[in-house]
Biopython code that builds the backbone (N, CA, C, O; Angstrom):
import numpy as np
from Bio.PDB.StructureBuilder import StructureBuilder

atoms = [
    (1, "UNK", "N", (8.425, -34.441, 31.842)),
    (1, "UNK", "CA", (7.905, -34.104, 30.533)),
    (1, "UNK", "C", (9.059, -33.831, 29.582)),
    (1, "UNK", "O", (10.052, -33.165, 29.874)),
    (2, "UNK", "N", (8.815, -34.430, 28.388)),
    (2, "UNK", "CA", (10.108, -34.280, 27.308)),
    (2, "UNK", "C", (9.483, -33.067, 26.399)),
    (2, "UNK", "O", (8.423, -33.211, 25.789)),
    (3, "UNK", "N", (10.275, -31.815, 26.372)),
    (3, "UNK", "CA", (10.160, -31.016, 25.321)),
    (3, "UNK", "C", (10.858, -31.361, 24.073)),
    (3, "UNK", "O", (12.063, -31.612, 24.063)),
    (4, "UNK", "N", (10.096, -31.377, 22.985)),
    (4, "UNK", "CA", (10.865, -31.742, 21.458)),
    (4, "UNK", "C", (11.202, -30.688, 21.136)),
    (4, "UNK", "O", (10.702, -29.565, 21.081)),
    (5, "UNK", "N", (12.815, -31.491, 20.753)),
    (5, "UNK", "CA", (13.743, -30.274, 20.299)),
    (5, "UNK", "C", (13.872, -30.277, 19.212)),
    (5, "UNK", "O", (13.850, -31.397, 18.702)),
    (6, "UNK", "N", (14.062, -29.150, 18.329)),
    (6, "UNK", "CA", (13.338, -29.079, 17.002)),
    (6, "UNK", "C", (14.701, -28.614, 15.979)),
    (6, "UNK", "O", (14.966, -27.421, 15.833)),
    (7, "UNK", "N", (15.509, -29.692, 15.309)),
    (7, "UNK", "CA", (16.447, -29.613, 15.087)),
    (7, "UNK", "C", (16.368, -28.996, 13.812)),
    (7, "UNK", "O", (15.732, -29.521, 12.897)),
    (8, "UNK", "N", (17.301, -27.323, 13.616)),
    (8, "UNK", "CA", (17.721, -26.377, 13.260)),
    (8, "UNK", "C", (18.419, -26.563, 11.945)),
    (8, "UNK", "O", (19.537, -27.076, 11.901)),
    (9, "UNK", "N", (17.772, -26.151, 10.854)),
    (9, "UNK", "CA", (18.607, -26.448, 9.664)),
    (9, "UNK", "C", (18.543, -25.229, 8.722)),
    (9, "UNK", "O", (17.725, -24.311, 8.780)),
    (10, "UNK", "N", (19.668, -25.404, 7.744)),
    (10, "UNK", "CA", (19.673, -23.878, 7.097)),
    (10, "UNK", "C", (18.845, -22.977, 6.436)),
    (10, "UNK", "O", (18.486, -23.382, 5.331)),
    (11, "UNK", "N", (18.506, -22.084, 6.703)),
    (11, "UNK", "CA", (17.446, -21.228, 6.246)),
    (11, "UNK", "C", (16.114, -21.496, 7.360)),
    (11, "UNK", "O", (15.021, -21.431, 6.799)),
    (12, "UNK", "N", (16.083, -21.684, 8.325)),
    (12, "UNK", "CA", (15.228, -21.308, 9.724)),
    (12, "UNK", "C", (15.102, -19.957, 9.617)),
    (12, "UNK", "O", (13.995, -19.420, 9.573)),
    (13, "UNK", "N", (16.594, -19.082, 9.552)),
    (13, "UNK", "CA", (16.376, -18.365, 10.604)),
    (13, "UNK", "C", (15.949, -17.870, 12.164)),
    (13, "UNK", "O", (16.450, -18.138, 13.256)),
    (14, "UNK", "N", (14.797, -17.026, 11.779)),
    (14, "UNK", "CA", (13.989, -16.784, 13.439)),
    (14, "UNK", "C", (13.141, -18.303, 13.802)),
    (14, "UNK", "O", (12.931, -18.581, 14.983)),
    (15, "UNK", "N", (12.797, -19.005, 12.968)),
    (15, "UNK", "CA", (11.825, -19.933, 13.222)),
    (15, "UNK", "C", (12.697, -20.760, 13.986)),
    (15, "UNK", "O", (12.059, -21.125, 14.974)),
    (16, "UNK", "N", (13.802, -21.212, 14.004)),
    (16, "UNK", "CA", (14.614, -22.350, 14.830)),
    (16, "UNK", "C", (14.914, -21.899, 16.189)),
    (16, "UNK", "O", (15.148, -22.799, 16.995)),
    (17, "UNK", "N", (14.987, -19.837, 16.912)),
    (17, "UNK", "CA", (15.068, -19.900, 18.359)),
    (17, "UNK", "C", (13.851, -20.082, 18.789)),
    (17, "UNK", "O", (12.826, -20.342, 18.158)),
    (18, "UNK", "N", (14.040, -19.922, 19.958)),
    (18, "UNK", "CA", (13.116, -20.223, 21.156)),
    (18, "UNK", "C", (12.440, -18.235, 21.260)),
    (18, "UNK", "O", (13.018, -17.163, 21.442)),
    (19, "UNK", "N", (11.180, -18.585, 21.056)),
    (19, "UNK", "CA", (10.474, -16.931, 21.501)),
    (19, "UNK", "C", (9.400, -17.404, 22.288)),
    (19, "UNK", "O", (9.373, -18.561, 22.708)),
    (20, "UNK", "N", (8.191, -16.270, 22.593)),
    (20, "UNK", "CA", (7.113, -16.528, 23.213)),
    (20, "UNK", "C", (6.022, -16.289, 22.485)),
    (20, "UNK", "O", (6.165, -15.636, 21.451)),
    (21, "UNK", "N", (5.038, -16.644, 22.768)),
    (21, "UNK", "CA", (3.732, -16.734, 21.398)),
    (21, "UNK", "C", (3.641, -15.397, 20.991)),
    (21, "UNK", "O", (3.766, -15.190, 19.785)),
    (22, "UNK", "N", (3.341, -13.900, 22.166)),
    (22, "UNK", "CA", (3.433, -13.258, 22.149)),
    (22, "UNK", "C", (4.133, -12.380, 20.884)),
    (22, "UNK", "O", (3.646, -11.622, 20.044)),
    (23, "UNK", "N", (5.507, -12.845, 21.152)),
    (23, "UNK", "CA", (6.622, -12.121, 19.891)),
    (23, "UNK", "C", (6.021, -12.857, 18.702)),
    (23, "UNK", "O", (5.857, -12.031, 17.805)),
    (24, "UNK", "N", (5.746, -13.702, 18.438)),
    (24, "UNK", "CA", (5.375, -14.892, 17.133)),
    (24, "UNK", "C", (4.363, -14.089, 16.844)),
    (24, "UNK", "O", (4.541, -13.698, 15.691)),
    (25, "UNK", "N", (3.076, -13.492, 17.434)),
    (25, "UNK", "CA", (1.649, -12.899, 16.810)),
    (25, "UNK", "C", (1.944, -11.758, 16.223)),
    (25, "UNK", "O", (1.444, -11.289, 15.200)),
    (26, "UNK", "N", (3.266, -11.062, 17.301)),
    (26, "UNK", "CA", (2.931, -9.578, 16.725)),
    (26, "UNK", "C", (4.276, -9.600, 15.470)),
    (26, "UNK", "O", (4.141, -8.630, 14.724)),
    (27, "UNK", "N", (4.988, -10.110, 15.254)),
    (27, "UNK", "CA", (5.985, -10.327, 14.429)),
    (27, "UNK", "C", (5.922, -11.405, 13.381)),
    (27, "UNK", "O", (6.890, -11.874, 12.782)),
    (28, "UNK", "N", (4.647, -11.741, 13.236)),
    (28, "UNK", "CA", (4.500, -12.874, 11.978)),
    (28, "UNK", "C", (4.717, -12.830, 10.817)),
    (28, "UNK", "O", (4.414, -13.818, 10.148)),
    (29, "UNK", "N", (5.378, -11.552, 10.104)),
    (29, "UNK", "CA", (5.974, -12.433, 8.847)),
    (29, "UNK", "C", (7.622, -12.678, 9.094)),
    (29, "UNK", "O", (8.518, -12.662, 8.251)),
    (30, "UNK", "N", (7.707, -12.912, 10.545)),
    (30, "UNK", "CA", (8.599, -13.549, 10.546)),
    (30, "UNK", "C", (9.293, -14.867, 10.619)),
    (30, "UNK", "O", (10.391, -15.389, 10.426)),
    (31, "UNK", "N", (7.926, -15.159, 11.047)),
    (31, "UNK", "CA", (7.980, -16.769, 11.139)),
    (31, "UNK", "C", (7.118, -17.764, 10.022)),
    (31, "UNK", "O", (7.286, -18.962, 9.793)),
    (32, "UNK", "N", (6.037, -16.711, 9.362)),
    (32, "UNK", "CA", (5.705, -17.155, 7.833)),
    (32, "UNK", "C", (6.593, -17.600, 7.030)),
    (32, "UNK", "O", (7.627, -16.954, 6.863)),
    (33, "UNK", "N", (6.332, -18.991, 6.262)),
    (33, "UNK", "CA", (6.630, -18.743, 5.214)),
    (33, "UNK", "C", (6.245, -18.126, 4.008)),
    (33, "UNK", "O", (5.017, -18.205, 3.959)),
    (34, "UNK", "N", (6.716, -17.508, 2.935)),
    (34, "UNK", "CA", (6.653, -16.522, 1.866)),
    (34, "UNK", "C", (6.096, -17.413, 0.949)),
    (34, "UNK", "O", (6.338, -18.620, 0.973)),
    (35, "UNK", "N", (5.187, -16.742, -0.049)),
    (35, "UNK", "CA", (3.965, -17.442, -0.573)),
    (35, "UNK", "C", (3.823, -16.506, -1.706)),
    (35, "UNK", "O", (3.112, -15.523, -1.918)),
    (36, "UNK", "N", (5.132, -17.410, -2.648)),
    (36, "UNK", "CA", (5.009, -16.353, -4.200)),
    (36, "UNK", "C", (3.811, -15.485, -4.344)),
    (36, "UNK", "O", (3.633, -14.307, -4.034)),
    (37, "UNK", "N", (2.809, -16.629, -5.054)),
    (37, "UNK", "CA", (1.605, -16.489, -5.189)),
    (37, "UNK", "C", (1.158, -15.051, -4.708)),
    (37, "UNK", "O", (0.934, -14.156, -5.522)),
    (38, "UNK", "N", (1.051, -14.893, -3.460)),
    (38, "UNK", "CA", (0.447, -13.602, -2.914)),
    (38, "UNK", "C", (1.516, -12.315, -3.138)),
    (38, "UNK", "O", (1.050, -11.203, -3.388)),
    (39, "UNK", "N", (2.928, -12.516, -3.038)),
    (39, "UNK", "CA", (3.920, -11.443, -3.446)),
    (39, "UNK", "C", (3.565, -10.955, -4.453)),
    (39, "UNK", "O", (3.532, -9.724, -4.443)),
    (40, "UNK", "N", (3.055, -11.826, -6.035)),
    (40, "UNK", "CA", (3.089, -11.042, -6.795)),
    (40, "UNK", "C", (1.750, -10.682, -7.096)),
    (40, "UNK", "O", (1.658, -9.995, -8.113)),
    (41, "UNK", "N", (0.818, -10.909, -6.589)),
    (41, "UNK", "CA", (-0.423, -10.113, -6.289)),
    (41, "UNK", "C", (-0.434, -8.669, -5.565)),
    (41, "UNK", "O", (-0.845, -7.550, -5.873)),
    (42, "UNK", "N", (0.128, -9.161, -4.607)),
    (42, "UNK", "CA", (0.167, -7.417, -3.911)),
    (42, "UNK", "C", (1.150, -6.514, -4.777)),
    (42, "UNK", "O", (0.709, -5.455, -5.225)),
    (43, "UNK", "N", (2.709, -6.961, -5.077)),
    (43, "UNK", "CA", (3.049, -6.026, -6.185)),
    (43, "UNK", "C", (2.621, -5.805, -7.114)),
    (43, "UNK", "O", (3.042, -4.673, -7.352)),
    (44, "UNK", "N", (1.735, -6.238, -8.276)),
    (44, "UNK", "CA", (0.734, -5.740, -9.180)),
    (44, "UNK", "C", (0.060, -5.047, -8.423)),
    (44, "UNK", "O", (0.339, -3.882, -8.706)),
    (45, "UNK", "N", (-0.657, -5.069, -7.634)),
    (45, "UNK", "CA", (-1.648, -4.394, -6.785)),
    (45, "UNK", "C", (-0.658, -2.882, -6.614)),
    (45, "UNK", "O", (-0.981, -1.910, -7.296)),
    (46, "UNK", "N", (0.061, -2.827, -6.044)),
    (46, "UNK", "CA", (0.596, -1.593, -5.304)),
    (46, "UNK", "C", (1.472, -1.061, -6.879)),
    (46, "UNK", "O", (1.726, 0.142, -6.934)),
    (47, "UNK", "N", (1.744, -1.610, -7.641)),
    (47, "UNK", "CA", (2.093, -0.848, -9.220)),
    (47, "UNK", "C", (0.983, -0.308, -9.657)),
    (47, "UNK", "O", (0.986, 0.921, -9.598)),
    (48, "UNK", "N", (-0.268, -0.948, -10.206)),
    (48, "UNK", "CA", (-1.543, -0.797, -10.312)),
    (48, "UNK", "C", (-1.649, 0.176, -9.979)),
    (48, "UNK", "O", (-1.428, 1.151, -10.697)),
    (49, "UNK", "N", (-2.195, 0.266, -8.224)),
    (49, "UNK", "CA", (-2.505, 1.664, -7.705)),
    (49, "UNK", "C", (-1.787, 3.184, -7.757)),
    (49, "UNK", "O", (-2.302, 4.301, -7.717)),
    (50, "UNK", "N", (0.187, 2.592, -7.908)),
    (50, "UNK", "CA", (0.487, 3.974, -8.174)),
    (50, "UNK", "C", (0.601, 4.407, -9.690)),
    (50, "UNK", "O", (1.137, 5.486, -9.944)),
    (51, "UNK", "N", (0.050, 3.492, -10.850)),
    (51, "UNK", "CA", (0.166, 3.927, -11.898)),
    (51, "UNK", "C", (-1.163, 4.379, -11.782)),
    (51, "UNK", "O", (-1.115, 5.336, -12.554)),
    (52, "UNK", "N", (-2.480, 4.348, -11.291)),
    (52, "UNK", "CA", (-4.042, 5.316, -11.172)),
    (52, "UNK", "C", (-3.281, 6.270, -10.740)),
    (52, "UNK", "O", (-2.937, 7.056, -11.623)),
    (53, "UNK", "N", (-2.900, 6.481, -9.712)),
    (53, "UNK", "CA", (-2.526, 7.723, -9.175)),
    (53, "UNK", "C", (-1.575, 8.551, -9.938)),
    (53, "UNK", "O", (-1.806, 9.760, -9.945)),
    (54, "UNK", "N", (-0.760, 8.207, -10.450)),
    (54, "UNK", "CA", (0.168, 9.238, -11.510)),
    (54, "UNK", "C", (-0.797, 9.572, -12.850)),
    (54, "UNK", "O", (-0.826, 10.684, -13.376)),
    (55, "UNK", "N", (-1.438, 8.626, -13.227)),
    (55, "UNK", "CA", (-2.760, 8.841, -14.497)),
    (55, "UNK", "C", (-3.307, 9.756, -13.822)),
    (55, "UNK", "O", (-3.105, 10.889, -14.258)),
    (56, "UNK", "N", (-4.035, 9.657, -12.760)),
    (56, "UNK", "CA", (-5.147, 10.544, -12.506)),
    (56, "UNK", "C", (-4.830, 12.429, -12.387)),
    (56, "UNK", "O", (-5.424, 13.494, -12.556)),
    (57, "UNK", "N", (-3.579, 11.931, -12.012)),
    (57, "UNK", "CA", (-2.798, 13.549, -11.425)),
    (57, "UNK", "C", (-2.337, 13.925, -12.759)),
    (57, "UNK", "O", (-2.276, 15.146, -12.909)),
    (58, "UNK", "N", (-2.006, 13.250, -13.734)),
    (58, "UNK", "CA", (-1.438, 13.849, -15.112)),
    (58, "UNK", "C", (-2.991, 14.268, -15.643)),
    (58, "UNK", "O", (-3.200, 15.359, -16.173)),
    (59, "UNK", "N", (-3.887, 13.417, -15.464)),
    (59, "UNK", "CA", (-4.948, 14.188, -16.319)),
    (59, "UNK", "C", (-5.757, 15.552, -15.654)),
    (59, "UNK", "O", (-6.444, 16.335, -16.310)),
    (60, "UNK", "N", (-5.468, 15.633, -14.038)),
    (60, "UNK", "CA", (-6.413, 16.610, -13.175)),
    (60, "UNK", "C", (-5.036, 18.265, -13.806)),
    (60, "UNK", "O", (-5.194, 19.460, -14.054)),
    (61, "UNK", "N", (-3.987, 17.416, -13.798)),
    (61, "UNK", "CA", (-3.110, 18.938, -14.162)),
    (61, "UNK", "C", (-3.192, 19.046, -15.168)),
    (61, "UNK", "O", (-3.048, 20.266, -15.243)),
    (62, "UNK", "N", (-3.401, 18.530, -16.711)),
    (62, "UNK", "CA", (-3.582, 18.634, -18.165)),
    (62, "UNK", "C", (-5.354, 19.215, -18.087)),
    (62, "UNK", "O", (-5.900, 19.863, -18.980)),
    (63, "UNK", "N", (-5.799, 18.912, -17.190)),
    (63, "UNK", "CA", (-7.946, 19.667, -17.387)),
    (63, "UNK", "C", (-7.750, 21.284, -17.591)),
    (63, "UNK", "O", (-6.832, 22.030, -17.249)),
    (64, "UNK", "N", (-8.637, 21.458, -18.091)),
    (64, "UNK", "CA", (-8.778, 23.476, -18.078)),
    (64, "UNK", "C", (-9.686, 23.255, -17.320)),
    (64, "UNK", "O", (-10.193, 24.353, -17.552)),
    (65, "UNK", "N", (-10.619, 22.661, -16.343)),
    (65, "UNK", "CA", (-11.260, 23.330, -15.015)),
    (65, "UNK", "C", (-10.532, 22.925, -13.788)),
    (65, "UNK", "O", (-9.459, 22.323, -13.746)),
    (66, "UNK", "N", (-11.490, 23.466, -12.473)),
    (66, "UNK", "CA", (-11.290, 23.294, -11.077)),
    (66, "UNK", "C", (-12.400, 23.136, -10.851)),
    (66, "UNK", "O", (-13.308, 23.433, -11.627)),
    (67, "UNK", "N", (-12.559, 22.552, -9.550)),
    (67, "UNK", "CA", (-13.525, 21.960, -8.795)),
    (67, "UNK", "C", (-13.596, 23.625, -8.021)),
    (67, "UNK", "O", (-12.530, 24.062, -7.588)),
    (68, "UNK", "N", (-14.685, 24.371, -7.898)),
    (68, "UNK", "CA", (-15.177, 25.330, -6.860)),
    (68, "UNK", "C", (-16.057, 25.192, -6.001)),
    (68, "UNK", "O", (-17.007, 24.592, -6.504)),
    (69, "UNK", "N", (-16.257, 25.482, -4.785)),
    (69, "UNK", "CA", (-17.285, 25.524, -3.621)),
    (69, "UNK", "C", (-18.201, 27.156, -3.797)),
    (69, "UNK", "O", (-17.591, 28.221, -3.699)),
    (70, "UNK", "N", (-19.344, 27.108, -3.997)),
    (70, "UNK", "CA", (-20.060, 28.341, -3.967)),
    (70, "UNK", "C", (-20.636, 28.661, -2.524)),
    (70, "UNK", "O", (-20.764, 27.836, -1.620)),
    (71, "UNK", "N", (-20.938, 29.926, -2.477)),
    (71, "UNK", "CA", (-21.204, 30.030, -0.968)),
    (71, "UNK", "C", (-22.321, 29.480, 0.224)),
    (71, "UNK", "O", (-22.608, 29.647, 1.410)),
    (72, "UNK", "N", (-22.857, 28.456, -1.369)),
    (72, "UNK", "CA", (-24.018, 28.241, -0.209)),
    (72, "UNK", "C", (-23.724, 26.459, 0.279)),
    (72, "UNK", "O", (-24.451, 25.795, 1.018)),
    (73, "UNK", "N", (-22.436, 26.002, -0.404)),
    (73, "UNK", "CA", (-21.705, 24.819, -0.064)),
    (73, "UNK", "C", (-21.686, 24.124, -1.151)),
    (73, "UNK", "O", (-21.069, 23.147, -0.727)),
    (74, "UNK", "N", (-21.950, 23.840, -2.495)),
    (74, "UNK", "CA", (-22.342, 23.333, -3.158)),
    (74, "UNK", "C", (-20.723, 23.606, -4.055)),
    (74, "UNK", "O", (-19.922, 24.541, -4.070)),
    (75, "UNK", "N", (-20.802, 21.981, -4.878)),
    (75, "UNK", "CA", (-19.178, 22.186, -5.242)),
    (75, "UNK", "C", (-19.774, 21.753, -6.802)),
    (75, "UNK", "O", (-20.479, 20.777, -7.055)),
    (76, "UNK", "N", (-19.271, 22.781, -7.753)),
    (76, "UNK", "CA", (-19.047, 22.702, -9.578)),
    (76, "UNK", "C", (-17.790, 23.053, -10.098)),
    (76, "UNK", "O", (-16.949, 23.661, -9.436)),
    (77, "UNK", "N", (-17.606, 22.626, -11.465)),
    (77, "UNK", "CA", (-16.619, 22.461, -12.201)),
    (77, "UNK", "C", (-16.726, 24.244, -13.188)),
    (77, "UNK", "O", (-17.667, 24.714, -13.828)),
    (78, "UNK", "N", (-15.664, 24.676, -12.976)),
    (78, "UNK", "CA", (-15.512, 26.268, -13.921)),
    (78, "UNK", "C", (-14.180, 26.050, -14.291)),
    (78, "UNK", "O", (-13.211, 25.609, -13.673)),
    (79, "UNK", "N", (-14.320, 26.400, -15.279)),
    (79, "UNK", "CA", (-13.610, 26.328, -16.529)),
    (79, "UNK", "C", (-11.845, 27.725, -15.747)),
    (79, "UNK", "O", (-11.922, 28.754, -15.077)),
    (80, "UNK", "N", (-11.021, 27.233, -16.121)),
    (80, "UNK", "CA", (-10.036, 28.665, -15.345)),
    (80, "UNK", "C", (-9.428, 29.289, -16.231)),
    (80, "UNK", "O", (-8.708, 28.787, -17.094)),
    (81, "UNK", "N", (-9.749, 30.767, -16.036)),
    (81, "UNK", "CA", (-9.602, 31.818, -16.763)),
    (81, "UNK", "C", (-8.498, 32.342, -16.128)),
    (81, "UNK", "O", (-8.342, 32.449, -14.912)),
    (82, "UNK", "N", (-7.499, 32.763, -17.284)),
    (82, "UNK", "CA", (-6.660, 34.011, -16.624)),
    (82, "UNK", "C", (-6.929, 35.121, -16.710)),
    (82, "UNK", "O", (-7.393, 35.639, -17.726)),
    (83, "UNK", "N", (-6.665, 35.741, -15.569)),
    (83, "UNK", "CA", (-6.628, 37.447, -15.509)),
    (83, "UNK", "C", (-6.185, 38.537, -16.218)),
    (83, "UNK", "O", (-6.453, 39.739, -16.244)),
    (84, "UNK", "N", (-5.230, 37.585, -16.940)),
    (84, "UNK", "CA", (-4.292, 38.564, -17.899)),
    (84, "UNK", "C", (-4.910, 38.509, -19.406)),
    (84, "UNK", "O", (-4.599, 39.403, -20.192)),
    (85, "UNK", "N", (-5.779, 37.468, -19.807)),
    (85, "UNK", "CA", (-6.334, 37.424, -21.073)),
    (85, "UNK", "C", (-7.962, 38.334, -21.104)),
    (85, "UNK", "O", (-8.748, 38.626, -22.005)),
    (86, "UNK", "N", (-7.931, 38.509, -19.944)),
    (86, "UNK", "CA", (-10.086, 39.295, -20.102)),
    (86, "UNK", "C", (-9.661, 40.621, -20.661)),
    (86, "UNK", "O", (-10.505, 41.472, -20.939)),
]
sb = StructureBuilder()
sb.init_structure("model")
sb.init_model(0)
sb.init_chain("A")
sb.init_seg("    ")
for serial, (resi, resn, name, xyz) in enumerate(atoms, 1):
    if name == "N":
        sb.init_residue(resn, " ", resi, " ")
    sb.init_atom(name, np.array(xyz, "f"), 0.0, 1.0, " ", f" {name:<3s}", serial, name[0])
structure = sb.get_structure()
């Protein structure tokens, strides 16, 4: 049986040695090729999400309430008072 040998040119990298399927499944973006397209989808995506998250936290620390739990489990919004102004 002739194994084809799969002649090695620049920018292979990992794809030109010899591994086992094994290493190839659990290590696949290593042997992917890179696919603009989706790069700059997920980086919008992951900017996106941490610009909600810095919005959301600038506006929960700029609110005059808190979220409270009353004793019978039930969760409302009260306004927060200081101690030093009553």
């Amino acid at each position: 049986m002739d194994k084809k040998k799969h002649e090695s040119t620049p920018g292979d990298g990992l794809r030109s040695l010899r591994s086992t399927s094994l290493f190839r499944t659990i290590n696949y973006e290593l042997y992917a090729k890179p696919n603009k397209a989706t790069m700059i989808f997920g980086a919008v995506a992951i900017v996106g999400c941490i610009g909600y998250i810095i919005y959301m936290r600038r506006n929960y620390d700029s609110s005059k309430h808190y979220s409270a739990v009353t004793s019978d489990g039930t969760v409302h919004m009260q306004k927060k008072v200081s101690k030093w102004t009553v």
